[in-house]
Structures are given as structure tokens and as C-alpha cells.
C-alpha positions as CSV (number, residue, x, y, z in Angstrom):
1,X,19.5,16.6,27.1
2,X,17.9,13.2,28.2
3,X,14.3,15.0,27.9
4,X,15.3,15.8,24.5
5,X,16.6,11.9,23.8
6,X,13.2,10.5,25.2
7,X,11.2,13.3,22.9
8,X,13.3,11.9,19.9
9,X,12.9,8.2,20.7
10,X,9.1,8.8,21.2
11,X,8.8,10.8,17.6
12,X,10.9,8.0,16.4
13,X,8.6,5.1,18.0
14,X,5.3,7.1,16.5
15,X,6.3,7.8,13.4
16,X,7.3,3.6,12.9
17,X,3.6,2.9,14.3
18,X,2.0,5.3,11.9
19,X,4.3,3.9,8.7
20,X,3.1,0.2,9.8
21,X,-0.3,0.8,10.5
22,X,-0.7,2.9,6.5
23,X,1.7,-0.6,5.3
24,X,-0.9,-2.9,6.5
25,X,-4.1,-0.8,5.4
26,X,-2.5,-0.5,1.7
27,X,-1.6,-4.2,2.0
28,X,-5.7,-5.5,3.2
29,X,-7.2,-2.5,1.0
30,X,-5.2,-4.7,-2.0
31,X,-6.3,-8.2,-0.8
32,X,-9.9,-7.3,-0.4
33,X,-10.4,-5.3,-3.6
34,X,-12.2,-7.3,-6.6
35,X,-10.0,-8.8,-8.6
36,X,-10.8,-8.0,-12.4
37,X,-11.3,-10.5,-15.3
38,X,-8.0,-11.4,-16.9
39,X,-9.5,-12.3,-20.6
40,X,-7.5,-11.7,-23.5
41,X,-10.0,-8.8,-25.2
42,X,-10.1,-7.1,-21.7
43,X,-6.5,-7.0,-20.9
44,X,-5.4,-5.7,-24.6
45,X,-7.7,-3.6,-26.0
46,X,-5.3,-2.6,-28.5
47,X,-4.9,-5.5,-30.4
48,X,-8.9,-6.7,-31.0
49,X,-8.4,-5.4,-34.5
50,X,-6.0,-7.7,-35.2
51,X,-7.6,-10.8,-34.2
């Protein structure tokens, strides 16, 4: 029964490791990505007619 324990707590303890390490990829991939222009004709396309 311990063997089983120790094969849990490992699956457990790899499973975290692999959830923080695709975390931390999304997280840089976001920070590193060019941020896009944020002027009023870009951002709503929809409402150029209007203007």
C-alpha cells in the first residue's frame, strides 16, 4: 500500500510541475507578444461610418 502512496504522491508532485511550468510559458508567451495599437479606428471598426 505505501508503494502505491509514493506512486500517487509522485503523479501528484509531476502533474503540479507540469501545470506550473505551461502557467509560466502562457504567462511570458503574453508579456513578450507585441502589444497592438490601441487607436480609436483600429479598436472599433464598426463605428468609422459614423464618425
Amino acid at each position: 500500500m505505501t508503494v502505491m502512496y509514493a506512486l500517487l504522491v509522485l503523479a501528484l508532485g509531476v502533474g503540479a510541475g507540469l501545470a506550473v511550468i505551461v502557467i509560466e510559458e502562457r504567462r511570458w508567451e503574453s508579456r513578450s507578444r507585441v502589444p497592438r495599437r490601441m487607436t480609436y479606428g483600429e479598436v472599433h471598426h464598426r463605428h468609422a461610418v459614423h464618425r
